[in-house]
N, C-alpha and C positions, 0 to 999 in steps of 0.2 A: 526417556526418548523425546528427543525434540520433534514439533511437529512441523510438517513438509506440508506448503502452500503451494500451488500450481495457482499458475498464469490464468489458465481457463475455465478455474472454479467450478471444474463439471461435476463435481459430487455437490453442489450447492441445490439441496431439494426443494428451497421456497422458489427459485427461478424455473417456472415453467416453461415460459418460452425465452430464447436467446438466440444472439448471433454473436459470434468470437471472430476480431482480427487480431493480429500481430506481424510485427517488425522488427527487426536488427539494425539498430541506426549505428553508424558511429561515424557524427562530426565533430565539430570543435566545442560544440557546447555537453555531447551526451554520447557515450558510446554504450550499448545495451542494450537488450528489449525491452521492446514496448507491448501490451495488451490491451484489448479495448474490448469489455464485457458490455454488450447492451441488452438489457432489459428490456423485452418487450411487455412480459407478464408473470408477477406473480404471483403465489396463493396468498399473500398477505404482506403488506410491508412490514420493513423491518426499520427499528426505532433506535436511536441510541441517546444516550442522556450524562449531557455534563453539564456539572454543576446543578441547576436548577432548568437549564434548557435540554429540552427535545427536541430532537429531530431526525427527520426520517432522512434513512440510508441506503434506502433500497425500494422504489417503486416502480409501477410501469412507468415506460417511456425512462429510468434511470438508466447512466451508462457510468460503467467503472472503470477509469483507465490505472494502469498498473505500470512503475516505471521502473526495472532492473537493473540499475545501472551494473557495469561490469567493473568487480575489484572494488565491490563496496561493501559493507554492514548493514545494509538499511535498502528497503524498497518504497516506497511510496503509493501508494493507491490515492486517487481524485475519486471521488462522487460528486458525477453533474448531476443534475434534477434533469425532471423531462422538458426544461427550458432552456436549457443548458450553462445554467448558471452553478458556481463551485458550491458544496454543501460542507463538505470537508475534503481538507488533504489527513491524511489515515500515516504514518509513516510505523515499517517496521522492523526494528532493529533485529537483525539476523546472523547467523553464526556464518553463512556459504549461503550460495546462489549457484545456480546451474540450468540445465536445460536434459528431457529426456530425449529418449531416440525417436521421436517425432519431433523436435525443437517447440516441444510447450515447455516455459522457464518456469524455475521454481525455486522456493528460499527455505531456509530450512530458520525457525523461528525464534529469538532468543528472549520469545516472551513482553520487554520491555517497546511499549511504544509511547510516540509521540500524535496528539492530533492539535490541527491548525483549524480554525474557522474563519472564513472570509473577513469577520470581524478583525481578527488576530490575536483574537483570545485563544492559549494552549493549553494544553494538557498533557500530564505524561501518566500511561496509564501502564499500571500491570505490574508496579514494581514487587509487591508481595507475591506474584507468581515465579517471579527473579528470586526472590530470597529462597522461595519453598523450592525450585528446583536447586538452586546450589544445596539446602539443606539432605536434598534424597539424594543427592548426588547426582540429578540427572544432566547438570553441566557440572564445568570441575570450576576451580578458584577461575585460569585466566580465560576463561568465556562468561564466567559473573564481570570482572573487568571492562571487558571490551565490550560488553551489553553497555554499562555506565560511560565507559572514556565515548563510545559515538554517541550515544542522547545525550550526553553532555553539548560534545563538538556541535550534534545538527541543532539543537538548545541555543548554541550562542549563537549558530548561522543565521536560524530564523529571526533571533531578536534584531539583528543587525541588517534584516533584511538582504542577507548572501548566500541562502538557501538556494540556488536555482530550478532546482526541480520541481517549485511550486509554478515558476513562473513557466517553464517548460509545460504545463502539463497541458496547457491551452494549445499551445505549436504541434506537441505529441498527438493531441486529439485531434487535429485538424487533418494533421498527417495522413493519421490513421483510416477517417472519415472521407478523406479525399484521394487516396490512392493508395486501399488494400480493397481489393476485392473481396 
């Protein structure tokens, strides 16, 4: 069974306190939802580590924007810091996308991801969890596929710097921050 990510990360237990906005944009750069997870408190940060660097993913004052595009593979999550500086773009490559009957979006997960660090050093993470579920059968051959052919594609996007959605995610937050209530 794949697993289902929602927009507003409400079953996320370290976040004590929060506030959740979101939007439906569609202009010429992004048609999709957007979410904006803020962190006001929680019981403990959360770390992530590549390579030989650390860093943290989740503190007070962090905000998580999340980008849905529509008719894609792949979502995006930003972590600003509490200064509002990029920590990572998170990208992750997904089977469908939707939205439930309250319009919070959600993707359904295909495992394989991509992360970006301000630096522009990447990663792609998760692929052994790719091999094991095509192995149990929990996706079939053409969703092992299409996990590979889009981290490939968003792979040569970023190298190329023709990813948009990285560059987006600052305009999205601004958006979000300056006119959702």
């Amino acid at each position: 069974m794949l697993k289902r990510k929602w927009g507003d990360r409400a079953g996320w237990k370290r976040v004590i306190e929060r506030t959740y906005k979101q939007a439906y944009l569609d202009t010429n750069e992004f048609a999709g939802y957007i979410t904006l997870l803020n962190i006001k408190k929680v019981s403990e940060p959360a770390f992530a580590k590549y390579d030989e660097e650390e860093i943290c993913i989740a503190d007070n004052g962090y905000i998580w924007l999340q980008q849905f595009p529509l008719n894609a593979y792949h979502t995006v999550t930003t972590t600003f810091d509490s200064t509002g500086k990029v920590v990572q773009w998170y990208i992750d490559i997904c089977i469908q996308t939707g939205v439930n009957n309250k319009g919070v979006p959600w993707m359904d997960d295909l495992f394989l991801d991509i992360v970006v660090l301000p630096s522009g050093k990447m990663f792609q993470l998760d692929a052994e969890e790719l091999e094991e579920a095509l192995e149990k059968g929990i996706i079939n051959q053409d969703a092992y596929d299409l996990a590979w052919k889009e981290a490939d594609r968003i792979t040569q996007l970023i190298e190329f710097n023709n990813f948009d959605l990285l560059k987006l995610s600052y305009i999205h937050l601004d958006f979000l921050l300056e006119n959702i209530e």
